[in-house]
N, C-alpha and C positions, 0 to 999 in steps of 0.2 A: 554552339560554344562548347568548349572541352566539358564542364559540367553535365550538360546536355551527352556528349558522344559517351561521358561515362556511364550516365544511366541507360543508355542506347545497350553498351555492351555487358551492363550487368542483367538488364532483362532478357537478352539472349538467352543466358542461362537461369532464365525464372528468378532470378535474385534481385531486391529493389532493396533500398538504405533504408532506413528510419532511424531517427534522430532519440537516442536514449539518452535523457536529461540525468545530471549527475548532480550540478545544483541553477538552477536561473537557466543564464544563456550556455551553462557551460554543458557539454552534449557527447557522447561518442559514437559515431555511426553504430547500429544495428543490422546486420544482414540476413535478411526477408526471404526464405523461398514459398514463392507466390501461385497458388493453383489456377489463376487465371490470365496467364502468359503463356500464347503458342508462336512459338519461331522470333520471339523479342516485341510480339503483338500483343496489345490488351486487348481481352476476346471479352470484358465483362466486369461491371463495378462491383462484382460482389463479392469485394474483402472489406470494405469501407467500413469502419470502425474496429475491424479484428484484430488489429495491431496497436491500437493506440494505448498509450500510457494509463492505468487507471489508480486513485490513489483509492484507499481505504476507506475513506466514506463513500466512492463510487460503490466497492463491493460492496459495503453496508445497504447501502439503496437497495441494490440488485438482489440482495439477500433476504429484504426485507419484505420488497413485491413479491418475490417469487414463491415464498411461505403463503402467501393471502392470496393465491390465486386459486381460483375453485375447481381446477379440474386437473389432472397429468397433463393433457394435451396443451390449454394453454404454458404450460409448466414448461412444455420439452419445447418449443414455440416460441419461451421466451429465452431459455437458455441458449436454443440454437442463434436465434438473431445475434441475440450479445456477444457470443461466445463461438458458437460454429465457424468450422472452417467453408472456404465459398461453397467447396461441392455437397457441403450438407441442407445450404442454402438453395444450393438446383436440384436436388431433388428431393428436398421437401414442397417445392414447387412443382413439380413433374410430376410428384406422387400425388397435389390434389389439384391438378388440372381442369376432376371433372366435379367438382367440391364446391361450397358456395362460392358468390361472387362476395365484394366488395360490401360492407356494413349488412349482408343477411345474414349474421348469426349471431345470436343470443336474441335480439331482442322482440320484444311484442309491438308490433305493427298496429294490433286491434285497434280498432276506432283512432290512432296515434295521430298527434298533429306533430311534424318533423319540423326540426330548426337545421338545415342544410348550409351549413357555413362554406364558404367554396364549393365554386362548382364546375366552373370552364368548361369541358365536355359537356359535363351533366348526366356520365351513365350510369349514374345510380337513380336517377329522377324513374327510368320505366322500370327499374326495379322495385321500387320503394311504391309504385303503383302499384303490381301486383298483387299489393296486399289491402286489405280493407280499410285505408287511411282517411284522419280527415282532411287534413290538408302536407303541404309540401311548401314554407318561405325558404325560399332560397337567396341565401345572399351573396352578393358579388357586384364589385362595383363593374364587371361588363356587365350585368346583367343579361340577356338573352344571346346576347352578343357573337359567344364565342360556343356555344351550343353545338354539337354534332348536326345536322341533317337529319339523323335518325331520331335524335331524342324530339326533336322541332315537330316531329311529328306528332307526337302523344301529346304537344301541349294546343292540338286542335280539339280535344275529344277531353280534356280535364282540365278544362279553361277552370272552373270552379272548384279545385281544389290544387292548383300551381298558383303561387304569388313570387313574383322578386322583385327582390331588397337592393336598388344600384346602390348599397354599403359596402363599409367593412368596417370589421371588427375592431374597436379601437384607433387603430394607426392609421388614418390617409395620406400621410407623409410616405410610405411605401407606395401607394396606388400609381401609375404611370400618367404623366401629366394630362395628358390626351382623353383619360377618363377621370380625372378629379375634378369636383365640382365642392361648393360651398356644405356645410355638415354635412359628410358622407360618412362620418364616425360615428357607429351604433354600439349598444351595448347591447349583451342577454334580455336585460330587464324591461330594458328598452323593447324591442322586438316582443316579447310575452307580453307589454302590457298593451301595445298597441296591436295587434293579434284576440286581444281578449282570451289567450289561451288559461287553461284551467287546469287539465288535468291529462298523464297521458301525454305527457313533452318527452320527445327524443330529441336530444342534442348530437346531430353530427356534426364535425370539424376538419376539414384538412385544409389549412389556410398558412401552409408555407411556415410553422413554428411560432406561430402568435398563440398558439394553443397555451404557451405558459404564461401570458399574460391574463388567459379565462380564470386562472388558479386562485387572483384573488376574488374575481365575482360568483364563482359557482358554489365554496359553501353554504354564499347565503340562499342560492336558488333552492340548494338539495334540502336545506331544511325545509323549504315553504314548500315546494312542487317534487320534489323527489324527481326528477326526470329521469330515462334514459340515457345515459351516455355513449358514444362510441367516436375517441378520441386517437387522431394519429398521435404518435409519439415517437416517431421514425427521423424529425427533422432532426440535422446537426445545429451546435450551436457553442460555437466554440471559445464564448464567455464562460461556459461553466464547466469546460474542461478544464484540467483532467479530476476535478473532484466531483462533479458531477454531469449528468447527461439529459435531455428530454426522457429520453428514455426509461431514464428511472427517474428522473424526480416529478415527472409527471404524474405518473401512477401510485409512488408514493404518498403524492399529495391528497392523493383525491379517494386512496382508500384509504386515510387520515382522515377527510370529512366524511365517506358515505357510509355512515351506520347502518347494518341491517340490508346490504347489500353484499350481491359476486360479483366476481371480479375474471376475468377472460381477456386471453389475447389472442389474436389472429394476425395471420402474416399471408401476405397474399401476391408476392412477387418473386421475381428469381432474382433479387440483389436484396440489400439490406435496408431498402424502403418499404409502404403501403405496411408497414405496423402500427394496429390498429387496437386501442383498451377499449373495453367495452366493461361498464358498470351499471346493474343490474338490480334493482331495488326486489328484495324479498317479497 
């Protein structure tokens, strides 16, 4: 359609619209030159949130996290996701290539019993071995299901310390019909108290932006269990635009409840996903 053939020819020239809101519905085009358009081709999703509208309590958030974060690195890590343009995003990727993988950094593994919220592949299951753990529940309502070949393998030889959860967190109204079955909706508390876990809980998370519905059960956990965190914060969610983002109100929140904890970001792709909080009790 003509719409269509005009964004055809404005991307020729790396130029794409965006819609600059003046009040409601009322809007006047924006013209975008885009670093990842070659010959009127999208070569890569990584502008994905660099353009979008932000209001003043967005920046407040951004401003806010970014003062409480415990190191430069997370610091320029968090500025570039938010704010970078895409080719800052490839080769801040390029540049750590040979750098941890996926949830290894910050946290203490020692004797740790992991709460693995989403898992599908599963490749952080033989990473999270590597280290002197006590156990690994993994939840997901495929449960073993959709496993790599390669991770399938390690769960012959640490039968006794892998468990999974056919759950999810909260919402099974999301689950695909094919794998929902009767209570398959868990909670944190839920899982720790049937786990008998004590002490020494890492909470991981990347469950597709449900992450901001943890926000209201994890104050109470951090009081009682202090756990581990290492929380994606990367989903879109476009209820809380343009005044706020996962992004920052995630992290907000949760260095609002963790007293006596750092605070760290990691980014571990070449687009504007796999950003990852990790909170850090003293």
């Amino acid at each position: 359609n003509s719409k269509w053939f005009i964004v055809k020819f404005l991307n020729y020239f790396k130029l794409s619209i965006r819609e600059n809101f003046i009040y409601k519905g009322l809007w006047l085009p924006k013209f975008i030159k885009r670093e990842n358009i070659f010959n009127g081709k999208l070569i890569g999703k990584g502008d994905y949130n660099c353009y979008l509208q932000r209001s003043k309590s967005f920046e407040n958030d951004f401003k806010f996290v970014y003062e409480n974060l415990s190191n430069s690195k997370s610091k320029k890590n968090y500025q570039d996701v938010v704010y970078g343009r895409p080719k800052i995003i490839w080769k801040n990727y390029f540049d750590n290539l040979k750098g941890k993988e996926h949830y290894q950094h910050h946290l203490n593994f020692n004797k740790s019993s992991i709460i693995n919220l989403g898992v599908e592949l599963g490749f952080e299951i033989p990473f999270f071995l590597s280290h002197n753990i006590k156990s690994i529940i993994n939840v997901d309502p495929s449960g073993e299901k959709n496993l790599h070949k390669y991770v399938k393998l390690f769960l012959r030889y640490y039968k006794d310390k892998i468990f999974f959860e056919k759950s999810c967190l909260y919402e099974s109204s999301r689950i695909p019909e094919e794998l929902r079955s009767d209570n398959m909706s868990v909670n944190l508390r839920e899982l720790i108290k049937k786990y008998n876990l004590k002490e020494n809980i890492i909470i991981k998370s990347d469950i597709e932006g449900l992450e901001i519905k943890m926000l209201d059960e994890i104050p109470g956990l951090i009081k009682e269990f202090r756990p581990q965190l290492a929380i994606s914060i990367y989903h879109l969610d476009n209820n809380l635009f343009p005044n706020h983002a996962q992004i920052t109100l995630i992290p907000k929140i949760l260095i609002k409840n963790c007293k006596n904890y750092k605070f760290y970001i990691e980014h571990y792709t070449y687009n504007r996903g796999e950003t990852v909080f990790y909170c850090i009790p003293n």
